[in-house]
N, C-alpha and C positions, 0 to 999 in steps of 0.2 A: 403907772410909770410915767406916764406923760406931766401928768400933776407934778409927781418930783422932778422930772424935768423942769419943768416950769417955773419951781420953788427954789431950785439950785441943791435938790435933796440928791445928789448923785447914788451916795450910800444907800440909802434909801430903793433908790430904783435899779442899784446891781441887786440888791436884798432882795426884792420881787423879780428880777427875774430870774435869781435863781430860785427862785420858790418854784417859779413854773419850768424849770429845767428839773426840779427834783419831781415835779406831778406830772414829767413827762409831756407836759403839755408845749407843742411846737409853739414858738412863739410868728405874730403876725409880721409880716415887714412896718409895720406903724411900731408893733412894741422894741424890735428893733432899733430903730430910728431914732424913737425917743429915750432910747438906754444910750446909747452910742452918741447921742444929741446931749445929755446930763454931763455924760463922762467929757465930751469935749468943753463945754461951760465951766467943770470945773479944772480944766486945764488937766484932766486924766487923758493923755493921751495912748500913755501904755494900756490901758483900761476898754478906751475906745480901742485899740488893734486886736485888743483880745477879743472885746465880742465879735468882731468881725471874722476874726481866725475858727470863733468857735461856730458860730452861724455855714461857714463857709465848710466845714470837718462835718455836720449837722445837715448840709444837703440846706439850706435855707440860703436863698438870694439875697446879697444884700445888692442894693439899687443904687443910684445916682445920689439919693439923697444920705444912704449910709456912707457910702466913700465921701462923700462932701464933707460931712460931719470929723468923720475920722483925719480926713484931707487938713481940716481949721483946726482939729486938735492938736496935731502934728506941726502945724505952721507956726502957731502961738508957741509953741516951747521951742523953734529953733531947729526940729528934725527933717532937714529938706529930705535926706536922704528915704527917710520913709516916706514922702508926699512922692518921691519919685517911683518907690517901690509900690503904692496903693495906685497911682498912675499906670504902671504896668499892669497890675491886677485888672485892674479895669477895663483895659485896651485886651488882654487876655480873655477878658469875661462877654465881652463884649456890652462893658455897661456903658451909657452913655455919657461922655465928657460935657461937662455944662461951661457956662463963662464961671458962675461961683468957685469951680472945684479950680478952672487953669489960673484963675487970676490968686487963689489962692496958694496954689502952686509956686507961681510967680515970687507972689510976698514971701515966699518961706527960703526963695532961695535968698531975695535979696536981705534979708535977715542973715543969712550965713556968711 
C-alpha cells in the first residue's frame, strides 16, 4: 500500500485494503497511514474520512499522522468545516495536535 502511495496508485491501495478487510486481516497504523496518505495525494478527501470512520467503527486508532493526512485532504479541496470536525475528533480522542495538522487547519480556513 505504501508503494501505491508513493506511485499516486490511490485506486490501487483502497483495492488492497480492502483485500485485507475482506481476509479479515486488522490492518497496521503504517497501512493506515499510507491508504489515507494516497487518498489525500489524490485529492480523495471523502475517501480519506472514510478510512478513518471505518478504522475508528473497527476499534483501530488512527494517530496524529492519520488525522494529518485526512486534516491536508480536507484542506486542498476547501472543507474547513471538516478540518474543524477531524480537529474535534482529535482533541476527543485525545490524539496529539502537531504544528502540521493546526497550520494546516489554518490554510483551510483561509481558503474559505
Amino acid at each position: 500500500i505504501s508503494a501505491c502511495e508513493k506511485a499516486g496508485e490511490w485506486r490501487n491501495a483502497l483495492r488492497f485494503f480492502g483485500v485485507l478487510a475482506a481476509m479479515k486481516v486488522r490492518p497496521s497504523i503504517i497501512t493506515v497511514n499510507a491508504t489515507v496518505s494516497a487518498c489525500e495525494k489524490a485529492g480523495e478527501w471523502e475517501k480519506a474520512l472514510l478510512i478513518c470512520s471505518i478504522m475508528t467503527h473497527r476499534e483501530v486508532e488512527c494517530g496524529t499522522i492519520t488525522f494529518s493526512a485526512a486534516i491536508s485532504a480536507c484542506r486542498k479541496a476547501g472543507k474547513w468545516k471538516k478540518v474543524a470536525e477531524i480537529l474535534s475528533i482529535m482533541a476527543q480522542g485525545q490524539v496529539e495536535s502537531t504544528k502540521v495538522s493546526f497550520n494546516a487547519s489554518i490554510s483551510a480556513c483561509e481558503k474559505s
